[in-house]
DSSP file (Angstrom, degrees, kcal/mol; ACC not computed):
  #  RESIDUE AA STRUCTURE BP1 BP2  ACC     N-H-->O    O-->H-N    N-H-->O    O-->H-N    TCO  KAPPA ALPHA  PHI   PSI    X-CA   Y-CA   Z-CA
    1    1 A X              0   0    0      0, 0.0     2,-0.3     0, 0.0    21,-0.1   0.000 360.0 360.0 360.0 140.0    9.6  -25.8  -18.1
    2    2 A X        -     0   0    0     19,-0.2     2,-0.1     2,-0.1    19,-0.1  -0.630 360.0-123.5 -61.1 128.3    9.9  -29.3  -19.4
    3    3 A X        -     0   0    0     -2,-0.3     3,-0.5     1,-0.1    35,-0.1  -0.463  25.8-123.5 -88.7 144.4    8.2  -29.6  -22.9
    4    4 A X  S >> S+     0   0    0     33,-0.2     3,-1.9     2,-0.2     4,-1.8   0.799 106.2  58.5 -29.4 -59.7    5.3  -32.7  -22.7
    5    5 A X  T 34 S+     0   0    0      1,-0.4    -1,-0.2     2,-0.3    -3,-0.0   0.576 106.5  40.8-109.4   2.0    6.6  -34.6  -25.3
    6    6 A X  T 34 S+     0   0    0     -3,-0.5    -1,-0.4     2,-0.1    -2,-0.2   0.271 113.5  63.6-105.5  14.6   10.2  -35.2  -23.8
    7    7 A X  T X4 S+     0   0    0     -3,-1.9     3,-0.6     2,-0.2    -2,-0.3   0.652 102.9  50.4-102.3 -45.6    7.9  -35.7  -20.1
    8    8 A X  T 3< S+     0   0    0     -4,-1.8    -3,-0.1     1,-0.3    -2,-0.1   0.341 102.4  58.3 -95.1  22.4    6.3  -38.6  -21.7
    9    9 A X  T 3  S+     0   0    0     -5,-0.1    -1,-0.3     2,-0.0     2,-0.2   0.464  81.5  93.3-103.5 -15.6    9.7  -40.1  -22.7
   10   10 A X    <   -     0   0    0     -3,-0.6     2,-1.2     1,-0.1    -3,-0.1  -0.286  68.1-156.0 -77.4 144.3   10.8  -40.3  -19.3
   11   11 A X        -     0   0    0     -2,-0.2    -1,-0.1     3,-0.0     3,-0.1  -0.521  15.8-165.5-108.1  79.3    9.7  -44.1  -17.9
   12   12 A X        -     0   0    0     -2,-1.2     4,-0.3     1,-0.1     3,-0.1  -0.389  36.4 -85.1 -25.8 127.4    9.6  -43.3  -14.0
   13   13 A X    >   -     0   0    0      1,-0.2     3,-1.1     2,-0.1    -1,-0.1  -0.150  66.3 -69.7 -45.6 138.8    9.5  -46.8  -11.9
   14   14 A X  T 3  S+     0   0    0      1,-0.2    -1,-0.2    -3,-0.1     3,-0.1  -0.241 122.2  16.1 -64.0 126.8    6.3  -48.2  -11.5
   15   15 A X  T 3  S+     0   0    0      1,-0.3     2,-0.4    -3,-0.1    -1,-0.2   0.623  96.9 111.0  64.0  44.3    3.9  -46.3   -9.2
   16   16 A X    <   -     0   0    0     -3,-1.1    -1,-0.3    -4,-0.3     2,-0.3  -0.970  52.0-171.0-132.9 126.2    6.1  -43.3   -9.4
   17   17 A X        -     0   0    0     -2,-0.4     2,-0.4    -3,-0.1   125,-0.1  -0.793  12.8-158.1-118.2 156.0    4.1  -40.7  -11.4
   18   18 A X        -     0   0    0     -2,-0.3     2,-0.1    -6,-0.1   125,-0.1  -0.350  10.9-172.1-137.2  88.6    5.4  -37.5  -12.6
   19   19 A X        -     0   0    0     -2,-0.4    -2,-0.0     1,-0.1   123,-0.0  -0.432  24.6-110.1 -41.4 123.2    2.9  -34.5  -13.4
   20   20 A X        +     0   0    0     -2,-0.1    15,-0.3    16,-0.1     2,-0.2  -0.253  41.6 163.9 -54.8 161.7    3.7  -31.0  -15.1
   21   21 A X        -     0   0    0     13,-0.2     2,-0.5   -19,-0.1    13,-0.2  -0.701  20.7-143.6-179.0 111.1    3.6  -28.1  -13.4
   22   22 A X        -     0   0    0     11,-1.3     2,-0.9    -2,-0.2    -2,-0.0  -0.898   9.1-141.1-116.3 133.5    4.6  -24.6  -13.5
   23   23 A X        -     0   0    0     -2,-0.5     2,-0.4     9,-0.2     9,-0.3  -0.670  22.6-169.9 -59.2  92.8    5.8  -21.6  -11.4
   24   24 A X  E     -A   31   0A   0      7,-3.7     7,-1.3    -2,-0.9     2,-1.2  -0.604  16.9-151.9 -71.9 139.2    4.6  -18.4  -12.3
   25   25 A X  E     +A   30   0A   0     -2,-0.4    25,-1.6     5,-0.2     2,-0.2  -0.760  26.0 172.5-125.1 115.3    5.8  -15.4  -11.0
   26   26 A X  E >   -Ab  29  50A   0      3,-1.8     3,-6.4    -2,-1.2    23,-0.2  -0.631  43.6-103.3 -96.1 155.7    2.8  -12.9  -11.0
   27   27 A X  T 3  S+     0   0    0     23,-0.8    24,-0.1    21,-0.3     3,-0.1   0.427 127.2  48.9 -79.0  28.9    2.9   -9.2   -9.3
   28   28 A X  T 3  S-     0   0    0      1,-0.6    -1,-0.3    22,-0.2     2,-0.2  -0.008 131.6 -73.4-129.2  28.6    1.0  -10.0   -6.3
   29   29 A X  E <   -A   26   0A   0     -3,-6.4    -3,-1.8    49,-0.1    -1,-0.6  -0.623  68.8 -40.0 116.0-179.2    3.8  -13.8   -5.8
   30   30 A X  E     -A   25   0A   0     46,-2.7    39,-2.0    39,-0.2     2,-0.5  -0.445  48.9-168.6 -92.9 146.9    4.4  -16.9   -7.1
   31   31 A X  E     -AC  24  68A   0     -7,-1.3    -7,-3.7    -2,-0.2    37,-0.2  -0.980  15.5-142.4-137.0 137.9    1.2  -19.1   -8.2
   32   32 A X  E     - C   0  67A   0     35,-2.5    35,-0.9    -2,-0.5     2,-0.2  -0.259  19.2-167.9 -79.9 161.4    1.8  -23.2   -9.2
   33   33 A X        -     0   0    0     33,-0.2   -11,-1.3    -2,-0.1     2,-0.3  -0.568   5.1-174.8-166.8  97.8   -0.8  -24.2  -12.5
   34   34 A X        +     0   0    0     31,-0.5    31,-2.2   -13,-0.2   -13,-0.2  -0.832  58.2  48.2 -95.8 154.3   -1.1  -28.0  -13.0
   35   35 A X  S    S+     0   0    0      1,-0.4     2,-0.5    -2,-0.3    -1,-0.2   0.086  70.8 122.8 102.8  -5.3   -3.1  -29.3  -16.0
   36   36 A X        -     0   0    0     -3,-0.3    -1,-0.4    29,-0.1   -16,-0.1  -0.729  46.3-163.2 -87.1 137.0   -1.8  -27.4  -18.5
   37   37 A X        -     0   0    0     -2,-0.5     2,-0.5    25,-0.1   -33,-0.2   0.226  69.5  -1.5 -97.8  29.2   -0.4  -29.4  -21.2
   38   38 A X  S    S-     0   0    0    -35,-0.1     3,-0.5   -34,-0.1   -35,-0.0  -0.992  86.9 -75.7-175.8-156.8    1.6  -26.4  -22.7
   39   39 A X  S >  S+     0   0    0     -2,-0.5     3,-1.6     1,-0.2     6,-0.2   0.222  87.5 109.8-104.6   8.2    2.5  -23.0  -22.6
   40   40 A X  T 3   +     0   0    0      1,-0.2    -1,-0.2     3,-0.1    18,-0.0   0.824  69.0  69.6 -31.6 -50.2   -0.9  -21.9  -24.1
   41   41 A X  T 3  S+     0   0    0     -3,-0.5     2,-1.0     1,-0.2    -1,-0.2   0.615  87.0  71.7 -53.9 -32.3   -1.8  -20.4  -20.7
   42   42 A X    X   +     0   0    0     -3,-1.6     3,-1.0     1,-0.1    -1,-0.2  -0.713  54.2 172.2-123.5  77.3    0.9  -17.6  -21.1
   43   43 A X  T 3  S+     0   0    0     -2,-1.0    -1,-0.1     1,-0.2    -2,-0.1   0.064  75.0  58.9 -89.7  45.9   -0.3  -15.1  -23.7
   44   44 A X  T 3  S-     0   0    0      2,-0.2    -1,-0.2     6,-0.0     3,-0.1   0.450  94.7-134.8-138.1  -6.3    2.4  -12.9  -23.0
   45   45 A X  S <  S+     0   0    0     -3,-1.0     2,-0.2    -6,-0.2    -2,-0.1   0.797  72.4  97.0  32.2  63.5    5.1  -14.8  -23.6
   46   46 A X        -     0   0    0      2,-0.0    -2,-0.2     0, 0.0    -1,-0.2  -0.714  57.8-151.6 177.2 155.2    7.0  -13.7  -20.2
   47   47 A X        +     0   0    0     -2,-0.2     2,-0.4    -3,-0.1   -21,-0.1  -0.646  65.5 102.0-147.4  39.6    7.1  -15.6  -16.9
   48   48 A X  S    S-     0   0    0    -24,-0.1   -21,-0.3   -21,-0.0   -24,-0.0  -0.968  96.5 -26.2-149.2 145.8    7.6  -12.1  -14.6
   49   49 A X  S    S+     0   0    0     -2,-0.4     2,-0.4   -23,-0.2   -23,-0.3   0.761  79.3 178.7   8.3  56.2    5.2  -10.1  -12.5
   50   50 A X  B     -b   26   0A   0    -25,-1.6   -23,-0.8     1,-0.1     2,-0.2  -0.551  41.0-103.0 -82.2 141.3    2.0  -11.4  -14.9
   51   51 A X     >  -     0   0    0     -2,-0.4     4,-3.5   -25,-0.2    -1,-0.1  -0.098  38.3-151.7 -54.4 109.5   -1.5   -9.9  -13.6
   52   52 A X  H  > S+     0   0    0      1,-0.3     4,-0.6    -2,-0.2    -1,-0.1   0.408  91.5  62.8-100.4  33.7   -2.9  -12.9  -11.8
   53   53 A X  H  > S+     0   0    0      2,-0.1     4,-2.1     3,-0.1    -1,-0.3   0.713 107.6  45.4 -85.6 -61.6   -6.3  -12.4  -12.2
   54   54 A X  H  > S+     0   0    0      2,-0.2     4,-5.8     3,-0.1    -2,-0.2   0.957 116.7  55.6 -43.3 -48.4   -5.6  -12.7  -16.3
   55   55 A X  H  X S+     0   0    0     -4,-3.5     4,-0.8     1,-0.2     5,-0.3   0.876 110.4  40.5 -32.9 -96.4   -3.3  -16.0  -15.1
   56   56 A X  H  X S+     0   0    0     -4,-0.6     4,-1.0     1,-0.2    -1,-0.2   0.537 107.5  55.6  -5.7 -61.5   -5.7  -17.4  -13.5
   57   57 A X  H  X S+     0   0    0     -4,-2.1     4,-8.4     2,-0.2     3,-0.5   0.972 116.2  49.8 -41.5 -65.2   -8.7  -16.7  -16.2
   58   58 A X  H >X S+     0   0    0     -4,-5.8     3,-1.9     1,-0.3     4,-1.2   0.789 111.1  46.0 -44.6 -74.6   -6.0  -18.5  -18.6
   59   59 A X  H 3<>S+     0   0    0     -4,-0.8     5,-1.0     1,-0.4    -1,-0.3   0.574 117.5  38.2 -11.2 -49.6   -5.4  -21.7  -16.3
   60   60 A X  H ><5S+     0   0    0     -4,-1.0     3,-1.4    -3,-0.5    -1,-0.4   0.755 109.0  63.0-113.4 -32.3   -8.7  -22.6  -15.3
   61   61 A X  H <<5S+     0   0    0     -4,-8.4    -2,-0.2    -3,-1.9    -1,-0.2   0.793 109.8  43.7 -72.0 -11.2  -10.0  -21.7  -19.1
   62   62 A X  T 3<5S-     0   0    0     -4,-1.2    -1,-0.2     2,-0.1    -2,-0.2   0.512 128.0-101.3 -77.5  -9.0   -7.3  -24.8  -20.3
   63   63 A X  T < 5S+     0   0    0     -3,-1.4    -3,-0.2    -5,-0.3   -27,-0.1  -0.016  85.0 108.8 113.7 -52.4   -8.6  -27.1  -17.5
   64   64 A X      < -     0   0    0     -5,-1.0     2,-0.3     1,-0.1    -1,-0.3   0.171  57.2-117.5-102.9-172.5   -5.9  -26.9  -14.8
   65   65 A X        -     0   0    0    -31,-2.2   -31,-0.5    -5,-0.0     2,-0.3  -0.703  13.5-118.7-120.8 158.7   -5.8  -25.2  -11.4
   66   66 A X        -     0   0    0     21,-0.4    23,-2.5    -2,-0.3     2,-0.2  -0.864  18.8-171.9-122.4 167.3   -3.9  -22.6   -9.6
   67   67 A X  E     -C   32   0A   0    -35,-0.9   -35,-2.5    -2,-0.3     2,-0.3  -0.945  22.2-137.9-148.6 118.1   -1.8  -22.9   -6.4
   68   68 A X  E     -Cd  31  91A   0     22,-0.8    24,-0.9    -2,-0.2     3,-0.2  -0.907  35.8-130.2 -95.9 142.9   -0.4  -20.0   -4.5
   69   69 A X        -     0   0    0    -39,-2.0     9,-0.4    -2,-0.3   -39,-0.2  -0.612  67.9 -25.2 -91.6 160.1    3.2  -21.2   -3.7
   70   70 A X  S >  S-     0   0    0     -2,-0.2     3,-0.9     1,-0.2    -1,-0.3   0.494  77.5-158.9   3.2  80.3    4.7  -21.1   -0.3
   71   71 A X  T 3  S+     0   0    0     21,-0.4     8,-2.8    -3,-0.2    11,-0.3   0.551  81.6  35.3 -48.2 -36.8    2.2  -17.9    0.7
   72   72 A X  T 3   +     0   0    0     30,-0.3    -1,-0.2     6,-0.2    -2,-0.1  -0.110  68.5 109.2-142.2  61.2    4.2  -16.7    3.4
   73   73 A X  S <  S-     0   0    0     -3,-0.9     2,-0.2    -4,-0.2    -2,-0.1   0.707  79.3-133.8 -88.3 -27.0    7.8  -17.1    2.6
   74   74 A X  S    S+     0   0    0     -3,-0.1     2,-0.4     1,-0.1     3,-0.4  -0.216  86.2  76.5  78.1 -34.4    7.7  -12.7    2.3
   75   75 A X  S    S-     0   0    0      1,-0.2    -2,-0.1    -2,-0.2     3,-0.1  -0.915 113.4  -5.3-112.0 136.0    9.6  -12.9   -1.1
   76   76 A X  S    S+     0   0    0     -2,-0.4   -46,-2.7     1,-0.3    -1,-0.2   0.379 106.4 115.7  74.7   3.9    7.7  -13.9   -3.7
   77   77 A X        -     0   0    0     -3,-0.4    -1,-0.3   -48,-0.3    -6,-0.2  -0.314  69.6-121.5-114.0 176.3    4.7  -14.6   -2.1
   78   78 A X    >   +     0   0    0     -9,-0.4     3,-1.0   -48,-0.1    -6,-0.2   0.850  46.6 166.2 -90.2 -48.2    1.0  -13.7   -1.7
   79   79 A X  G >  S-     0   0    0     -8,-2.8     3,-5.4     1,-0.2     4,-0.2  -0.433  79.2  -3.6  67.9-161.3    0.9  -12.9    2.3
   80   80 A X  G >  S+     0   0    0      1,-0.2     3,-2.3     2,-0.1    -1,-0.2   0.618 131.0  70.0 -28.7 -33.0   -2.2  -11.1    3.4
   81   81 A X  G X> S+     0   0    0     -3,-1.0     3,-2.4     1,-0.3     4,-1.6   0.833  79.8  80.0 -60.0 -49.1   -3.3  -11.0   -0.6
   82   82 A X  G <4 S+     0   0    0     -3,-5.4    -1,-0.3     1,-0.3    -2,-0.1   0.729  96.6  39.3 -57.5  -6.8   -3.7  -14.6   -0.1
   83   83 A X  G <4 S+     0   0    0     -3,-2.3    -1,-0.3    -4,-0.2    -2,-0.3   0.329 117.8  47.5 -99.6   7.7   -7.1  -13.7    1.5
   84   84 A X  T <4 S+     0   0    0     -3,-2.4     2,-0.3    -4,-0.1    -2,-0.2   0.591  90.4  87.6 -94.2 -20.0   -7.9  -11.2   -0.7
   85   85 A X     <  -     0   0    0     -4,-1.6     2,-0.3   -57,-0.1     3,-0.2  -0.641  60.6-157.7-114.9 127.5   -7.1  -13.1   -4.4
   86   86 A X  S    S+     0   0    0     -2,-0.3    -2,-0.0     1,-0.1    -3,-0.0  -0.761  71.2  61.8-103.2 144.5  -10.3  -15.1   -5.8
   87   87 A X        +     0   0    0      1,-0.4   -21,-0.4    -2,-0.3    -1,-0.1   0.333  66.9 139.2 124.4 -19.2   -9.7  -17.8   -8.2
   88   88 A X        -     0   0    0     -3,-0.2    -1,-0.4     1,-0.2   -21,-0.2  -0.529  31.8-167.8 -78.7 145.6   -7.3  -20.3   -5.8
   89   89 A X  S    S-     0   0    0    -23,-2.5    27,-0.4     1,-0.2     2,-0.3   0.302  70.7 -20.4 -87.3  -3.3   -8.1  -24.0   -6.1
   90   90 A X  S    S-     0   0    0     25,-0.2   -22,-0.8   -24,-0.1     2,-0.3  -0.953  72.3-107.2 166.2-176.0   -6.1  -25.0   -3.1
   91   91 A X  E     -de  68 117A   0     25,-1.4    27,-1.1    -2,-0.3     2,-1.1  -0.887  23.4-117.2-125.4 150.9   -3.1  -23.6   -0.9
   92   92 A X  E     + e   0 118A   0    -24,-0.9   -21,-0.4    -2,-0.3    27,-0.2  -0.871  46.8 164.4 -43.3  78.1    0.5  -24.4   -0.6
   93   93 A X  E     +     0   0A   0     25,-2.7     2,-0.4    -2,-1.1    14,-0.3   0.924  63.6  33.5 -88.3 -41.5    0.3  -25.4    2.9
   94   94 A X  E     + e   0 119A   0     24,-1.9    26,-1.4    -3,-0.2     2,-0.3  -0.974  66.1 176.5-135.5 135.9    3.4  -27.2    3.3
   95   95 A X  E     - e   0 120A   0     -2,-0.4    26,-0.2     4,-0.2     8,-0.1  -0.916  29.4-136.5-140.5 133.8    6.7  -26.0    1.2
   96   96 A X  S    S+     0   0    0     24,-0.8    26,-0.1    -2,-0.3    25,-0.1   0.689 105.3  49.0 -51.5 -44.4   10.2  -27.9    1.8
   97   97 A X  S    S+     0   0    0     23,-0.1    -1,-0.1    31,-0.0    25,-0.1   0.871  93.4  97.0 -81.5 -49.2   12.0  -24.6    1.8
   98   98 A X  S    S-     0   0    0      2,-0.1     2,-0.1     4,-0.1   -25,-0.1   0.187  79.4-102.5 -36.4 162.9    9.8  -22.6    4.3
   99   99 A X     >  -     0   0    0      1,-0.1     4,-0.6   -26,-0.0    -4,-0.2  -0.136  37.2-115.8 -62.6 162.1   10.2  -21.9    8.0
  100  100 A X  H >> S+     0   0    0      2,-0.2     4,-2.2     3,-0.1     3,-1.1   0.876 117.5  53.3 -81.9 -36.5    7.8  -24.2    9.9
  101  101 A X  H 3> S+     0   0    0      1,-0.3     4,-2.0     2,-0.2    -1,-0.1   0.960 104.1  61.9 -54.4 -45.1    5.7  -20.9   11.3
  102  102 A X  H 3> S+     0   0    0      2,-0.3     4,-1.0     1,-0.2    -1,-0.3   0.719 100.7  50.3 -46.4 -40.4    5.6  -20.1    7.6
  103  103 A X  H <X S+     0   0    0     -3,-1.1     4,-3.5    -4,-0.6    -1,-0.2   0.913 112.4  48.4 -32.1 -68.1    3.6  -23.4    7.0
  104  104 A X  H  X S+     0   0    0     -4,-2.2     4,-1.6     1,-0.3    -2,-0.3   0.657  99.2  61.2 -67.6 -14.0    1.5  -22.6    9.4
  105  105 A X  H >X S+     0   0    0     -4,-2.0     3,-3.4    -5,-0.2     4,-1.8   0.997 113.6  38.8 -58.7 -67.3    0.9  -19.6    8.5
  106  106 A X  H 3X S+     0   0    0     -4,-1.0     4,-2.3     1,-0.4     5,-0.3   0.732 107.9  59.9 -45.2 -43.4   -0.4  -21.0    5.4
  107  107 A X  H 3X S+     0   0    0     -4,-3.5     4,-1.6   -14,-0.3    -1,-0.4   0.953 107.3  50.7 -68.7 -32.0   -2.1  -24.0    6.9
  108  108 A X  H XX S+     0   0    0     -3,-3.4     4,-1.4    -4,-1.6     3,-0.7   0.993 106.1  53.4 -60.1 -62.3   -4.2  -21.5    8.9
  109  109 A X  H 3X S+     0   0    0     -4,-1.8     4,-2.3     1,-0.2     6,-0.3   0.758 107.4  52.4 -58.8 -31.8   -5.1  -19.5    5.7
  110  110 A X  H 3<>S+     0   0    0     -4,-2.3     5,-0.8     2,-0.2    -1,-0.2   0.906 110.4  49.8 -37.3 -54.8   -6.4  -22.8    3.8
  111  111 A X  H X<5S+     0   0    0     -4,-1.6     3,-0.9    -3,-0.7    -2,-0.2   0.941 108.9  47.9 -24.3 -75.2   -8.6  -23.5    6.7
  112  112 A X  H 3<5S+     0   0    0     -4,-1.4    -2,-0.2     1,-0.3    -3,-0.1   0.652 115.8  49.3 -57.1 -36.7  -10.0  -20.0    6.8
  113  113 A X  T 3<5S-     0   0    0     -4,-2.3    -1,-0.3    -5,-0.3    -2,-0.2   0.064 105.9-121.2-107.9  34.3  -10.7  -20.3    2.8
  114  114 A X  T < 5 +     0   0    0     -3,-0.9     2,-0.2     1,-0.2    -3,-0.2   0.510  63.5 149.9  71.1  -9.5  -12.2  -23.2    3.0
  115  115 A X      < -     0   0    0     -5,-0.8   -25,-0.2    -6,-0.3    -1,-0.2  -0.427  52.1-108.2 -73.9 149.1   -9.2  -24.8    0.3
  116  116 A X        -     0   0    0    -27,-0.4   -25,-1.4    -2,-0.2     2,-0.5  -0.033  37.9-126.6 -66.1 164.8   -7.7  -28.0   -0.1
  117  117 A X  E     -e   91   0A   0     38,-0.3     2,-0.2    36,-0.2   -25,-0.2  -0.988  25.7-171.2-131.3 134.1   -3.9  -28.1    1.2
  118  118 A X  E     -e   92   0A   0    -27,-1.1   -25,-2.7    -2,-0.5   -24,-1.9  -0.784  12.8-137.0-153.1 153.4   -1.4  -29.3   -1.1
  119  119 A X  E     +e   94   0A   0     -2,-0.2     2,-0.3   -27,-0.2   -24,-0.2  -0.838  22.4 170.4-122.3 141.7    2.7  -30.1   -0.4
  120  120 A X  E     -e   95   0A   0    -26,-1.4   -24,-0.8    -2,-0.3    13,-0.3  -0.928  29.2-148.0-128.7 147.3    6.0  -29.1   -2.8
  121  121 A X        -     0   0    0     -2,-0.3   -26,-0.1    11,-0.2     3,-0.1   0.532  22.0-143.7 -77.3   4.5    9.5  -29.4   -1.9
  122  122 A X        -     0   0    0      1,-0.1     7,-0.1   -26,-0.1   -27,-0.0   0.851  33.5-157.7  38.3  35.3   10.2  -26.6   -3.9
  123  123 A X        +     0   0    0      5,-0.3    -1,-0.1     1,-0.1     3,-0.1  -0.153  33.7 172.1 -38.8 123.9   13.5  -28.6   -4.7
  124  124 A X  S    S+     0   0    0      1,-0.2     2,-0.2    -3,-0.1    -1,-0.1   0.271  75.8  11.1-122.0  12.1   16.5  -26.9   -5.9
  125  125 A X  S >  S-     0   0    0      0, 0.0     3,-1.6     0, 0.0    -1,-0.2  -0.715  91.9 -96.6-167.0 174.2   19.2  -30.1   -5.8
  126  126 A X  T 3  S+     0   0    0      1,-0.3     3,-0.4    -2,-0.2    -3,-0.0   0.277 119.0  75.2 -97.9  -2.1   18.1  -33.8   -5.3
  127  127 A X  T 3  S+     0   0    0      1,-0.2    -1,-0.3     3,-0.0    -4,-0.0   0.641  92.9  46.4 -92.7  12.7   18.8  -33.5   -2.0
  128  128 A X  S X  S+     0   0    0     -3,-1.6     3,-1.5     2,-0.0     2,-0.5  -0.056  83.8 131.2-116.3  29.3   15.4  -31.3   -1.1
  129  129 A X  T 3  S+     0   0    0     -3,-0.4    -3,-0.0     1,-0.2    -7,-0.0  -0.854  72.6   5.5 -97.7 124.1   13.4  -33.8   -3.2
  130  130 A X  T 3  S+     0   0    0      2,-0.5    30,-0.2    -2,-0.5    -1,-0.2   0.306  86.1 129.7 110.2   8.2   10.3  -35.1   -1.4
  131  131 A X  S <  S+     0   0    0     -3,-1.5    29,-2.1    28,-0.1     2,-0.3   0.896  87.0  12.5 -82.4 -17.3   10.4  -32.8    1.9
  132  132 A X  E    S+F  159   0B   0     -4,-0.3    -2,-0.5    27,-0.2     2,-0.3  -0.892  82.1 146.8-117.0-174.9    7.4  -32.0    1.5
  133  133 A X  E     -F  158   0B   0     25,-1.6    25,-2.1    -2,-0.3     2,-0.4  -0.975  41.4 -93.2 176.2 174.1    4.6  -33.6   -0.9
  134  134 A X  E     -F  157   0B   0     -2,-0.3     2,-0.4    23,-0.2    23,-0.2  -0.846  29.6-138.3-112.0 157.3    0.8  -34.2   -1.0
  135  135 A X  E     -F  156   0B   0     21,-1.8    21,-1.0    -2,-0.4     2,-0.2  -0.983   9.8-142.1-135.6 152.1   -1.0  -37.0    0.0
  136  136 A X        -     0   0    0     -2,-0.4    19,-0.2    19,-0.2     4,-0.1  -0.662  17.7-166.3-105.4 133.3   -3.6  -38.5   -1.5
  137  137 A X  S    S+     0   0    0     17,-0.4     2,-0.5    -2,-0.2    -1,-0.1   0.596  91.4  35.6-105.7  -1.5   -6.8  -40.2   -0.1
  138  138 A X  S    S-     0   0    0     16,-0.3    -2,-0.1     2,-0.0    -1,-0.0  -0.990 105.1 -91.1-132.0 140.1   -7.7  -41.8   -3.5
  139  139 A X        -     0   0    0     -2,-0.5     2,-0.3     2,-0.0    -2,-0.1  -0.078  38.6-159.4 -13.9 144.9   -4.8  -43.3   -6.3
  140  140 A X        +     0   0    0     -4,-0.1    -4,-0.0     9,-0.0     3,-0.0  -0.832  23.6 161.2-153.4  98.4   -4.2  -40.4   -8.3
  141  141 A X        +     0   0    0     -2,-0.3     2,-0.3     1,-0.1  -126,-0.1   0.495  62.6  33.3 -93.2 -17.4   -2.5  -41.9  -12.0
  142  142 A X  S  > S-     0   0    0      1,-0.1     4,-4.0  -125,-0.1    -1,-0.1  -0.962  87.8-108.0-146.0 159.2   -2.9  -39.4  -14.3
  143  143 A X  H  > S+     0   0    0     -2,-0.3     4,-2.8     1,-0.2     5,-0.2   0.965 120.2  57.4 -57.0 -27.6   -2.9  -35.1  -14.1
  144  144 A X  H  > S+     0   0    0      2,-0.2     4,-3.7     1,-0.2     5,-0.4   0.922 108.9  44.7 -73.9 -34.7   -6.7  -35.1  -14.7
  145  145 A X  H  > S+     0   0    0      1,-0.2     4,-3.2     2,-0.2    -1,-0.2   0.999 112.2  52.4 -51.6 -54.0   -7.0  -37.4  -11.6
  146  146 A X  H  X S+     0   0    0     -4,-4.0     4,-4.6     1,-0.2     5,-0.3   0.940 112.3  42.6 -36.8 -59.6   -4.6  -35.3   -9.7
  147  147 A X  H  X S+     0   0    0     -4,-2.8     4,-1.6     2,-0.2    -1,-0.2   0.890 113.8  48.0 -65.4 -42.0   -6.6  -31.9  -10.5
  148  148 A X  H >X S+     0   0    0     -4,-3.7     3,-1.8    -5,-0.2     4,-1.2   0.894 111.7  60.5 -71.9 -50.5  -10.5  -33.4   -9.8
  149  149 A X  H ><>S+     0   0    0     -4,-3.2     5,-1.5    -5,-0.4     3,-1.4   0.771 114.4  33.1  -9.4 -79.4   -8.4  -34.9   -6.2
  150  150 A X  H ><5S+     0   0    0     -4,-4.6     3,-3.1     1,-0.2    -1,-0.3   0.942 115.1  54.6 -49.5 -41.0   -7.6  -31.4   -5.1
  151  151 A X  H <<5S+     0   0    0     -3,-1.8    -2,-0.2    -4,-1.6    -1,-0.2   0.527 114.6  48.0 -70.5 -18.3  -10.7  -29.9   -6.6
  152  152 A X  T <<5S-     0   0    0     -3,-1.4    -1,-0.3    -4,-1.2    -2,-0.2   0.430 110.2-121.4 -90.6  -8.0  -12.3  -32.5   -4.4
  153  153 A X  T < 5S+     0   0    0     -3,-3.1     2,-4.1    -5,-0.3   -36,-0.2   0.219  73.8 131.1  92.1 -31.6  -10.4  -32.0   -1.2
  154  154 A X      < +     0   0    0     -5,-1.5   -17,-0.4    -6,-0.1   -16,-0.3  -0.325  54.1  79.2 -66.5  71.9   -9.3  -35.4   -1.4
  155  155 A X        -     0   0    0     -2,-4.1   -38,-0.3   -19,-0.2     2,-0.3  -0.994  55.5-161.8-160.9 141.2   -5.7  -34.1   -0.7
  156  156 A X  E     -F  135   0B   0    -21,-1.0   -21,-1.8    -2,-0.3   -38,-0.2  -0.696  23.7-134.0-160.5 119.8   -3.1  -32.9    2.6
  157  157 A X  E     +F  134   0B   0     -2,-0.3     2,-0.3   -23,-0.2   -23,-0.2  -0.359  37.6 176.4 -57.4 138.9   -0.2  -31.1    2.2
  158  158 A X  E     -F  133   0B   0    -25,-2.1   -25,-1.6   -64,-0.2     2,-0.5  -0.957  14.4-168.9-152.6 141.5    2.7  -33.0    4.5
  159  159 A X  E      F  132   0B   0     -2,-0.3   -27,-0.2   -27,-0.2   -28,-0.1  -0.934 360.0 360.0-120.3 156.4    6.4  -32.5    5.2
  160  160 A X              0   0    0    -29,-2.1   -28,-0.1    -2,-0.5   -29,-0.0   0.526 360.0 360.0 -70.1 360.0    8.8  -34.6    6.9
């Protein structure tokens, strides 16, 4: 994870914003957590199959939100769990790397729980950067904007 204080030396071009963010990989899949400004969240000091019910508690007791990533990729993922797991602020709906059915899977299961739908490319070279993304119904400038946006709905996960 990128440290905060070498994220606020980087000078992005103006009206390109660049939010922290982290993967977790908890033992029911992988779950996104913007809004944490450190590594507070993670009183276990490990990044591997953490109980993500405890995750969670931590996340949302700093401020930030959780994100189940790409829900029904099968590896690493929530699947069916993603209707069972309390605590989600929004969905991965649309993931750069997924299948398109896989999307949908996922786009259904937002629907069904009533959560905001949110975009990654899940980028692993610069060439997967920005196949998928969110978009935003309001200007979104800073992470706290970002976080009430989703938490508002004000949000739709998109690919190309």
């Amino acid at each position: 994870m990128i440290p905060l204080w070498l994220l606020e030396k980087i000078r992005p071009p103006e009206g390109f914003y660049i939010f922290r963010g982290v993967e977790i990989s908890t033992g029911r899949g992988h779950l996104l957590a913007y809004g944490v400004k450190d590594d507070s969240w993670n009183i276990w000091s490990s990044n591997n199959y953490l109980d993500v019910f405890q995750v969670i508690e931590n996340v949302h007791r700093l401020g930030g939100i959780c994100v189940p990533a790409h829900p029904f990729r099968g590896w690493d993922s929530f699947g069916e769990d993603v209707f069972r797991t309390d605590g989600f602020d929004a969905i991965e709906t649309h993931n750069g790397l997924n299948l398109e059915n896989m999307n949908q899977k996922a786009i259904h299961a937002a629907r069904l729980r009533n959560l905001p739908s949110v975009g990654g490319s899940d980028c692993h070279n610069k060439e997967q950067v920005g196949r998928a993304f969110t978009e935003f119904k309001n200007p979104v400038h800073t992470i706290d904007e970002l976080i009430e946006e989703i938490k508002k709905g004000n949000c739709k996960g998109m690919t190309l």
